[in-house]
N, C-alpha and C positions, 0 to 999 in steps of 0.2 A: 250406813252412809247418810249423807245430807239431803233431805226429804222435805216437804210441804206436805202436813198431815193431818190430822182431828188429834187434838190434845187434851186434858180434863185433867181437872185436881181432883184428888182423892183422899177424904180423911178416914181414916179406920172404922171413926163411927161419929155422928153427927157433934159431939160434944169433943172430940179428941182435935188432941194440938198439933199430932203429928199429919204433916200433908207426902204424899206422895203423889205423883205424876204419871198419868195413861197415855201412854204412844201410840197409838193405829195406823199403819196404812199409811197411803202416801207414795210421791212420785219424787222418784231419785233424779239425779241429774243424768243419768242414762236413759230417761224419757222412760224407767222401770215401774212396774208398779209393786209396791210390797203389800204384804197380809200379815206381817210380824205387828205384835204387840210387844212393849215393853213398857215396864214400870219405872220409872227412877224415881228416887229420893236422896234424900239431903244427907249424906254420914259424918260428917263432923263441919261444924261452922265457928269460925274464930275472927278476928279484924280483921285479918289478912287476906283469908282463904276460906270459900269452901267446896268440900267436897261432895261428890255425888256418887251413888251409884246406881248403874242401870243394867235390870237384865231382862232376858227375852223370857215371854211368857207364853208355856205352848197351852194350846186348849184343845179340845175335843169335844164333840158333838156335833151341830149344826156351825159351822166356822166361818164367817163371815169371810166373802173373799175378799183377793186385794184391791184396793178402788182409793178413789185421791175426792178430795168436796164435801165430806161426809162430816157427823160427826158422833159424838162420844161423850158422855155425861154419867153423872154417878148417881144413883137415887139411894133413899134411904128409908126402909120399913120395916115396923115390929123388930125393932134392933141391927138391922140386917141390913147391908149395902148388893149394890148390883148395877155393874155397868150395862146402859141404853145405848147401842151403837144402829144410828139410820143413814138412809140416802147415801147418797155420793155416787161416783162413776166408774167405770173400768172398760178397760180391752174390749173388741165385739167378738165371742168366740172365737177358739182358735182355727174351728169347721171355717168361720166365715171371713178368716181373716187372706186378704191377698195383697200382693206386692203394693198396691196402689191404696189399700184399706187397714195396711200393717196396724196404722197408732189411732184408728178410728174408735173414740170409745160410745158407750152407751149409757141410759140410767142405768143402775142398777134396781134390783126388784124392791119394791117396797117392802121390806120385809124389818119387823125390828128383832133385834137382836140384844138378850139379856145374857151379860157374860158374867160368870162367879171368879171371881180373882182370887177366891179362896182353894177353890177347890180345880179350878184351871175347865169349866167347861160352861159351852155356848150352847144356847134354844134358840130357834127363829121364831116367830111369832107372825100369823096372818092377819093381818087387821082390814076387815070390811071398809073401812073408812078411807085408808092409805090404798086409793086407787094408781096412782102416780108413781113412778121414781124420781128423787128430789135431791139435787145436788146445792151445795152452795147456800143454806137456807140459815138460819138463826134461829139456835136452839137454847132452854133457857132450864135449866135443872133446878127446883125447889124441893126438897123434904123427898114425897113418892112421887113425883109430878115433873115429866118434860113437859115445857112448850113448842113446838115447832113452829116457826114464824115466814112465810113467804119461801124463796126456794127457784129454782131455776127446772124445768123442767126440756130435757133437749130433746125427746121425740117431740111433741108441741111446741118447743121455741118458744114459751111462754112463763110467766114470770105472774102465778096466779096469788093472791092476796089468802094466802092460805094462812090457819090459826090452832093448829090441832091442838091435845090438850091428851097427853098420854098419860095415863094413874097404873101405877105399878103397888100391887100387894104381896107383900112375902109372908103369907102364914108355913106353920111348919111342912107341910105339905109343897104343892107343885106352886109356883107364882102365877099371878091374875094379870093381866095384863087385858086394858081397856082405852079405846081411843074413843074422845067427842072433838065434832067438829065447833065453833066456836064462832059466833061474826067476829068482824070488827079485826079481818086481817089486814096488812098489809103487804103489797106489792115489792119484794126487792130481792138480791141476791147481792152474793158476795160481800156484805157491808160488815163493818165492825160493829161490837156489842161490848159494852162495858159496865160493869155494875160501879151505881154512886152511892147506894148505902143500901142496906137490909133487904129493904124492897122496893128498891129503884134502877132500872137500865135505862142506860141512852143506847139508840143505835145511829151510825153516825156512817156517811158513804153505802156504798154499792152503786148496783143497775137496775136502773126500771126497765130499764130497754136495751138490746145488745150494744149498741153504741152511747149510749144515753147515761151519763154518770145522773146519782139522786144523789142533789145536794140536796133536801130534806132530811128536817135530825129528828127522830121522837124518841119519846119518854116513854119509859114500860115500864107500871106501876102497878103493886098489886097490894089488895085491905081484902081480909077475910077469905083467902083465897077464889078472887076475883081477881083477873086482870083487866086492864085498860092500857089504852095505846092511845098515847095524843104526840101533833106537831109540837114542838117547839121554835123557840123564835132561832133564824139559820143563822150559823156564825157570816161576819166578813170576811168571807173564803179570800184568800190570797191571789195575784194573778196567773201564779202557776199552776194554783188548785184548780184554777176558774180554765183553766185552757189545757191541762194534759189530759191526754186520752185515756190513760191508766188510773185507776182510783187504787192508791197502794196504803197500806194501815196498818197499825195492831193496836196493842192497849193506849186508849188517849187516856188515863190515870183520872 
């Protein structure tokens, strides 16, 4: 069904042409949560037409449940790929769920999650650092390396300027999996993220504050694998930009 989900491109291996597409999760228009993964790709492309196909991918192991805000990224080490799925929300058990509490959701556990698309199965991972569950956040996939950028946290109601900095290693053995905290975060949730070349993002919209749209745009640049986070100058927001209560987005190209 039709969903608002955590999505990622996915190439075979860092040099490969072919992309394919990661589905996670996500809230149906039945106010449903799902935990299906699926992959799509591209099967024939012509002027006219193309086509696609998608199928459901089951996994095993530690399985990340269903939850909507999260997201999904693809890292790539010693040859080897492996999806990073964090944060996002769900349902509050079903022990604690009452008539008046039905669609009440909660963080979910900080918990990262490395899924093999090859082989169909999922590890959780405890990380000392990810004290929080973080919905809503801006995550930025390079090489072995997520970043996770700011983040919405709902038992606290707060919107802390967080910067982590996940390094994933796949030697032939078990995977490594290491979090550093990082300055130089920034405060937001729900904002768009776009990449403008090799090693440059804008992030553009979201919330500082529950009612509070950030019209603040910055640049995420990174030399030597270092990042840096600066304002840029803010576009001439339009008047409907400037006065609707909803900040709604996706790729500004």
């Amino acid at each position: 069904p039709l969903r608002y989900s955590a999505t990622c491109t996915f190439k075979g291996s860092a040099e490969s042409e072919k992309y394919q597409y990661i589905i996670h999760g996500g809230k149906t228009p039945n106010n449903e949560l799902s935990d299906k993964i699926y992959v799509m790709s591209v099967v024939c492309k012509n002027n006219k037409k193309v086509t696609f196909r998608c199928t459901e991918k089951d996994l095993v192991g530690d399985v990340p449940g269903a939850r909507y805000g999260h997201s999904i990224d693809v890292v790539y080490s010693r040859g080897k790929s492996v999806g990073v799925l964090f944060g996002g929300r769900a349902y509050i058990p079903s022990a604690q769920r009452t008539t008046e509490k039905w669609n009440s959701v909660a963080d979910c556990l900080p918990h990262v999650f490395l899924l093999d698309f090859e082989f169909g199965c999922s590890t959780a991972y405890i990380l000392p650092e990810l004290q929080d569950g973080l919905s809503f956040h801006v995550s930025i996939a390079r090489n072995d390396t997520i970043y996770i950028l700011g983040g919405h946290s709902l038992a606290n109601n707060v919107r802390p300027a967080n910067l982590y900095r996940i390094r994933v290693d796949l030697p032939l053995g078990s995977p490594a999996v290491n979090c550093t905290v990082l300055p130089g975060g920034i405060s937001v949730s729900s904002a768009i993220l776009t990449q403008t070349n090799k090693d440059e993002f804008v992030i553009v919209g979201g919330y500082q504050l529950e009612n509070q749209k950030r019209m603040v745009c910055n640049i995420i640049s990174f030399e030597d694998n270092k990042i840096a986070i600066r304002e840029m100058e803010t576009p001439d927001w339009t008047p409907d930009i400037k006065h609707s209560k909803i900040w709604f987005g996706s790729n500004m190209g």
